[in-house]
ZAKE-123391 format. One line per 10 residues: number of its first residue (from 1); their letters; for each residue x, y, z of C-alpha. Coordinates in steps of 0.5 Angstrom, whole numbers, plus 500, padded with zeros to 3 digits. Example, Ala and Ser with C-alpha at 12.3 -4.5 7.8 and 13.67 -1.06 7.14 Angstrom:
REM ZAKE-123391
1) AS) 525,491,516 | 527,498,514
REM end
This chain:
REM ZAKE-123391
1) XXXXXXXXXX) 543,475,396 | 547,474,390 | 551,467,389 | 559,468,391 | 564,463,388 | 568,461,392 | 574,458,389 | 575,465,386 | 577,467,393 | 582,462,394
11) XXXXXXXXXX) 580,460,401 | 575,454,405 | 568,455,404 | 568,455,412 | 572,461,412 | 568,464,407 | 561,463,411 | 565,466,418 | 567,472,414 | 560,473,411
21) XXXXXXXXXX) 557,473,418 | 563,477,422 | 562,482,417 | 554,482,418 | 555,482,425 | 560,488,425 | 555,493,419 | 549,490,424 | 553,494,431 | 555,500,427
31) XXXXXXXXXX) 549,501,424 | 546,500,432 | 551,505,434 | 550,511,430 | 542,510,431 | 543,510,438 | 548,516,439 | 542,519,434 | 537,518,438 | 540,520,444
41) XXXXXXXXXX) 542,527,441 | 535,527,439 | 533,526,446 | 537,529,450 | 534,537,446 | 527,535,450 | 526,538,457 | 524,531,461 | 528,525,461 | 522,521,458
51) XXXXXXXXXX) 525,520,452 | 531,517,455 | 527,512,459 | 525,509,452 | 531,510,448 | 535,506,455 | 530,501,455 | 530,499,447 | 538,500,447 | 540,492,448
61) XXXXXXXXXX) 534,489,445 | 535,493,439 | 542,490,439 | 541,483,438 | 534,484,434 | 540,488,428 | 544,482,429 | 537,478,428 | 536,481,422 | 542,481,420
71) XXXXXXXXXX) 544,474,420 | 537,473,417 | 539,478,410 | 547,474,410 | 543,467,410 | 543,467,402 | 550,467,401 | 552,461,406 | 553,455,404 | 549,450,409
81) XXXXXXXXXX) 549,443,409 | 543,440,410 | 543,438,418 | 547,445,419 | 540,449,415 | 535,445,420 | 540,447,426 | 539,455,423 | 531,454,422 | 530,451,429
91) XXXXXXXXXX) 534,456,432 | 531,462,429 | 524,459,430 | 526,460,438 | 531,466,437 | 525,471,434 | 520,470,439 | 525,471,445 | 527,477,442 | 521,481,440
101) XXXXXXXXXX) 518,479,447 | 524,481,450 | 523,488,446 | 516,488,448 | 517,487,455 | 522,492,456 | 518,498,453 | 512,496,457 | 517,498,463 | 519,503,460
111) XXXXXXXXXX) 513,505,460 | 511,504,466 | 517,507,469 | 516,514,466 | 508,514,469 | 511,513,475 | 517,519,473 | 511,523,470 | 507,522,477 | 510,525,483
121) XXXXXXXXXX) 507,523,489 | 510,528,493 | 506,533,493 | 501,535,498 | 495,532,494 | 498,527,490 | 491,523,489 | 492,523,482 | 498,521,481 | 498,515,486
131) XXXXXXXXXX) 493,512,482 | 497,513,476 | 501,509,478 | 497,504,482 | 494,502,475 | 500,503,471 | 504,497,476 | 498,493,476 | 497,493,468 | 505,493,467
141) XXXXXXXXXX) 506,486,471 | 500,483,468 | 502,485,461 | 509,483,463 | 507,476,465 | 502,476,458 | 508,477,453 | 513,472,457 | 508,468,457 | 506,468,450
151) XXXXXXXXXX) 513,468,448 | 515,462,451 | 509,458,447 | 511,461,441 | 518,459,442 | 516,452,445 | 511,452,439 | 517,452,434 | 519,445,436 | 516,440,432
161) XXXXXXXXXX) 515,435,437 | 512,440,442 | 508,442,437 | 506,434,435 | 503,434,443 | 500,440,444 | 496,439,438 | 494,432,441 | 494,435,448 | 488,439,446
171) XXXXXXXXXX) 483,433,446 | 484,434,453 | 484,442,455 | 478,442,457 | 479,437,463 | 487,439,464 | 485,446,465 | 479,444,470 | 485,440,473 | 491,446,473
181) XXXXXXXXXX) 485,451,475 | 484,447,482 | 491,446,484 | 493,453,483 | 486,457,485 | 490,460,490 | 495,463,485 | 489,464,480 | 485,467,485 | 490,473,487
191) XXXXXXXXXX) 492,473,480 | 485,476,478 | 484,479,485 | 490,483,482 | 486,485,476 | 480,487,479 | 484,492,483 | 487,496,478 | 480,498,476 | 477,498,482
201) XXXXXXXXXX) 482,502,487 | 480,500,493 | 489,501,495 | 493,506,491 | 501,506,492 | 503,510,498 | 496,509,501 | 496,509,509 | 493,503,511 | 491,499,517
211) XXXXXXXXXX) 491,491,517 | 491,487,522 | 492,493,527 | 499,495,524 | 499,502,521 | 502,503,514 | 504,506,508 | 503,501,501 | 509,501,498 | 509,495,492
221) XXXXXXXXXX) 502,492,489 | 505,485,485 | 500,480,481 | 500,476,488 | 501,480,494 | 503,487,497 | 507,490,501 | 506,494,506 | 511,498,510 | 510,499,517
231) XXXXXXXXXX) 512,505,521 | 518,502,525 | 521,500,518 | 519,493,517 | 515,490,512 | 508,487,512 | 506,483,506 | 498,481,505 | 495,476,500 | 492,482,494
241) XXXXXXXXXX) 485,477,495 | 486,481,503 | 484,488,501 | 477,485,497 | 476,480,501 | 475,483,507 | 475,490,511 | 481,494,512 | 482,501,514 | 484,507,508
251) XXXXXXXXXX) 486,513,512 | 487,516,504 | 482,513,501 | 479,520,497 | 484,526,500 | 491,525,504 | 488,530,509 | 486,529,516 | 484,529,522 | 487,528,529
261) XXXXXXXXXX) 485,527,535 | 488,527,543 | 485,526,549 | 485,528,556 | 482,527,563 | 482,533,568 | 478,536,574 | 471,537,573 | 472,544,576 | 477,545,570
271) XXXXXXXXXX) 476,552,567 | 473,550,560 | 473,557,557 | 481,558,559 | 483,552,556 | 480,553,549 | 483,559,548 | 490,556,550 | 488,551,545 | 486,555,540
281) XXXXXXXXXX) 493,559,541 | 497,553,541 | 494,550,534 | 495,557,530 | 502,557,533 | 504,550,530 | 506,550,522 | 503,542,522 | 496,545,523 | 494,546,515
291) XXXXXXXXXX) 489,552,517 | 482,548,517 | 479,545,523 | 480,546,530 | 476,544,536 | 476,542,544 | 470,539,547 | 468,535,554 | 466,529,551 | 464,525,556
301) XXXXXXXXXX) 464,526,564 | 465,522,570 | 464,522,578 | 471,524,579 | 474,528,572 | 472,529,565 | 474,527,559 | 476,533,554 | 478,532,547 | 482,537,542
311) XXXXXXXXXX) 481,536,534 | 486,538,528 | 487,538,522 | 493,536,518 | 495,535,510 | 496,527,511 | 498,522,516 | 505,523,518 | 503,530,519 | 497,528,522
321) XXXXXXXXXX) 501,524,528 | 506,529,529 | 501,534,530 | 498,531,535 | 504,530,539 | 506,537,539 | 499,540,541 | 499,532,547 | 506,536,550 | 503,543,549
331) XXXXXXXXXX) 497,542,553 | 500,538,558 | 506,543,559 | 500,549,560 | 496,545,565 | 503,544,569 | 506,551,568 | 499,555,570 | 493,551,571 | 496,544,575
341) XXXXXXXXXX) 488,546,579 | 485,543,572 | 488,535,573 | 485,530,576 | 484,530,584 | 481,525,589 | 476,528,594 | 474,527,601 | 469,531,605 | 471,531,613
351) XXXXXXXXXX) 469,534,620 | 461,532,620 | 459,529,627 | 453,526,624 | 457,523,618 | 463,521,623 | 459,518,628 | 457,510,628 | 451,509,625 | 445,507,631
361) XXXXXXXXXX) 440,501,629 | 433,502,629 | 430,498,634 | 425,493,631 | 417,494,632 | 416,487,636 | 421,491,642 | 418,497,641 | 411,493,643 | 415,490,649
371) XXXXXXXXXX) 418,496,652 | 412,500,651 | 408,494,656 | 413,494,661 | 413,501,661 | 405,501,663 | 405,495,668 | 411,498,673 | 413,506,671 | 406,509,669
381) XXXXXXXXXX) 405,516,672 | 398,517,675 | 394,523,671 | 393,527,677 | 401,526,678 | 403,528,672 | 399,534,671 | 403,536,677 | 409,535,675 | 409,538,669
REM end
């Protein structure tokens, strides 16, 4: 930058600096101006809007880094007292760190929002894009947290002072780090807990779920926790060390379909054959019913009624309860309505003497010996008698 004499333009040195620096500011937001009506223009010609989401992430940040680089180019030309040049020095060792951290960051949300934008997990196999997503939110927050993290190191690095104690801090990292890893363990642990699981999946976004007998849908995986939502709208949040730690049920593990089940209790006189038939109406007949698999079966028997099972299946889980529900009310409508022999009922056989009468005890073998020689001393009938009677 060429040396400008001051006393030619007849005005304070103060005020030929501020103007330098309101005119390097002014060109630096036309300049950012025109670049993002360009690049809007160029993005508005594409079909998707992912470019948009790129050009909307990188318009405040670039903002201030054309008036960094602005100032930095007008420096030259300023008259800067010693103490005023150091103040400039310190704050550009700070500025320069925040700001290409700050672009960093949001270019890594950038992008993962338009992973999720290109991922509709709407449709009906949506597999492949909730575990775009899934990986996509994990790495995103653990590169958002690495680039804050390295942002305010170098930041605080650009402070003599700060830098003069970290170089003497190093002597001791190693029991320091011993010392910080046992305080934080839990952080540290579902922090790598967090990693682990964007490689190995065992939870994916908009999985369902059952932890701790609450059925639910995953809908956040942060570094440190998920949130799981509950079907009566209310929020489950789970430490992510939980889902590797212990077992827990993943209803969409590798597909979205299902198979539903009800059970009923009829009488073992039901007509079997008659009731399948039904069933297999009921099911062709539901839209919910995604044409795979239907079954009913008695699968297990008691004295008084057995136990017959109806299967079906659906495309994913809400699908699935819905289903189950209808063809619950349909069969127990046709059960009412035209075979109400078919339910449960309790029997009792009467009118047998021999069951109704009371029972008679059996006289005992030492009373029957009594009886036997009393009968022979006093009431025997002599042989010749007898025979005459007879």
């Amino acid at each position: 930058m060429p040396e400008f004499n001051s006393a030619s333009w007849g005005l304070p040195v103060p005020v030929i600096d501020s103007l330098f620096v309101a005119a390097a500011i002014l060109i630096a937001l036309g300049v950012h101006w025109i670049a993002i009506r360009l690049l809007r223009r160029i993005a508005a010609r594409t079909p998707d809007s992912i470019d948009d989401i790129f050009v909307d992430a990188a318009q405040r940040p670039a903002r201030w880094v054309a008036i960094a680089i602005a100032l930095a180019i007008v420096r030259g030309a300023l008259h800067l007292e010693p103490w005023a040049d150091a103040i400039w020095t310190q704050a550009a060792g700070m500025i320069v760190p925040l700001l290409i951290g700050w672009v960093a960051i949001r270019l890594i949300r950038a992008t993962s929002k338009a992973i999720e934008l290109a991922s509709d997990i709407s449709v009906s196999d949506n597999l492949r894009a909730r575990r775009r997503r899934t990986r996509s939110a994990i790495l995103s927050r653990i590169g958002v947290f690495v680039v804050g993290f390295i942002t305010i190191c170098l930041m605080l690095l650009s402070i003599p002072s700060v830098r003069a104690v970290g170089v003497t801090l190093m002597a001791s990292a190693g029991l320091a780090g011993l010392a910080i890893g046992a305080a934080a363990q839990p952080a540290l642990k579902n922090l790598i807990a967090g990693i682990q699981m964007a490689f190995t999946e065992p939870i994916r976004i908009d999985d369902v779920v059952i932890v701790d007998g609450e059925w639910g849908k995953i809908e956040e995986i942060r570094l440190t926790y998920v949130v799981i939502g509950i079907w009566d709208e209310r929020r489950l949040v789970v430490p992510i060390s939980r889902f590797l730690d212990q077992s827990f049920e993943n209803w969409t593990r590798s597909n979205s379909q299902l198979l539903g089940s009800a059970f009923f209790w009829l009488d073992p006189t039901a007509d079997i054959p008659r009731l399948r038939a039904k069933f297999e109406q009921i099911v062709r007949a539901n839209p919910r019913w995604d044409g795979r698999i239907f079954v009913l079966q008695v699968t297990d028997t008691r004295p008084d009624a057995i136990e017959v099972r109806v299967l079906a299946t659906a495309a994913d889980a809400p699908t699935t309860f819905d289903l189950r529900c209808d063809l619950r009310e349909a069969m127990l409508a046709f059960i009412r309505d035209e075979m109400p022999e078919a339910l449960p009922r309790g029997r009792i056989e009467l009118g047998r003497a021999a069951w109704t009468a009371p029972p008679v005890a059996s006289p005992s073998p030492s009373a029957a010996s009594d009886e036997a020689g009393a009968s022979g001393g006093a009431g025997m009938v002599p042989e010749g008698q007898g025979a005459q009677a007879r």
